[in-house]
Steps between C-alpha positions, in 0.01 A plus 500: 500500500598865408513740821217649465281208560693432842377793650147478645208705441376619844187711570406766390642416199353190483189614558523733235665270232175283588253810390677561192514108427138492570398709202679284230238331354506136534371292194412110512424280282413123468859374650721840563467807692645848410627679784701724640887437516627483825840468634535160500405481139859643442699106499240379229549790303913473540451177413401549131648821457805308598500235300576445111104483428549902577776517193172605252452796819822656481612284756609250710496786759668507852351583836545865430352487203187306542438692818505863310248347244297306745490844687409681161230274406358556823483856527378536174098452731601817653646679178233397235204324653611147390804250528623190605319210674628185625311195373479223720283219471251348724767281706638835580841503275640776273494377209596842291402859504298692206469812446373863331784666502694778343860567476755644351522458085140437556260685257177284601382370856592170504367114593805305647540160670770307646495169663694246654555192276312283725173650416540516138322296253168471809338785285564776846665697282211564253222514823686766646595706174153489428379623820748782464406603151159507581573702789672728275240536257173489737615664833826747375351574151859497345463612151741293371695177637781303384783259632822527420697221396888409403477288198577142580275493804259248411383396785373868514395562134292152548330729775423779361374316180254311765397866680407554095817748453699562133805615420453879401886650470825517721664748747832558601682422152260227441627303777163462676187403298170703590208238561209689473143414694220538346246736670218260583121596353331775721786565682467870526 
């Protein structure tokens, strides 16, 4: 663990990191939950930020580094009004994190999702994307919404293909494909 995870979290900070925690939404669906990250989140995260599966997200990343993006993804709820959940399933495990996000390069608000190998291939992935996207489309009202993906990914283009996504240009040099979601019928 990174030093910042060692210290504790006493009241009334605590008690105020509860409130804001509180008014993350929290999405379910048949077999995963959307909810707020929370410090403990952070190994999970490290875990496939760390790892070569991350190569296709800039990484593998280091303590450091996964804990300024974890902390980036979070605060993006206070910033913008939408972010990063954790998605664990029904036993209670993380199995990944999605997202609506927006960063820097990015020209569109953006669907993301990473999980652990262990959950792929159970169809989490696509039951949490989906809740997200709807989300974005139903409660935010996004007027446009894309994921960005490195090409070679394909565990991640086969998602966004599922979520109903296409290919619709490149960013950064064409280094990252644009997968475009399509704005559902009567979504305002």
């Amino acid at each position: 663990m990174i030093a910042p995870l060692d210290i504790p979290v006493t009241d009334p900070s605590a008690t105020c990191a509860a409130a804001i925690t509180s008014a993350i939404p929290t999405l379910r669906t048949s077999r995963t939950v959307l909810r707020a990250p929370r410090l403990a989140d952070f190994d999970a995260l490290q875990a496939i930020m760390g790892s070569q599966r991350a190569v296709h997200a800039g990484g593998p990343s280091n303590p450091v580094e996964t804990w300024g993006d974890f902390c980036a993804m979070t605060a993006i709820w206070l910033l913008r009004g939408h972010g990063m959940w954790t998605v664990e399933t029904r036993a209670d495990d993380v199995a990944g994190f999605v997202l609506i996000g927006t960063e820097p390069g990015d020209r569109e608000h953006e669907l993301g999702f990473l999980f652990a190998e262990a959950f792929e291939g159970l169809g989490l992935a696509t039951e949490a994307a989906t809740a997200a996207r709807d989300f974005a489309w139903t409660r935010l009202r996004l007027p446009s919404l894309v994921s960005y993906i490195a090409p070679g990914n394909t565990r991640s283009e086969r998602l966004a293909r599922r979520l109903g996504a296409t290919v619709d240009g490149t960013i950064l040099d064409g280094t990252v494909a644009v997968w475009r979601h399509p704005r559902p019928e009567g979504a305002s």
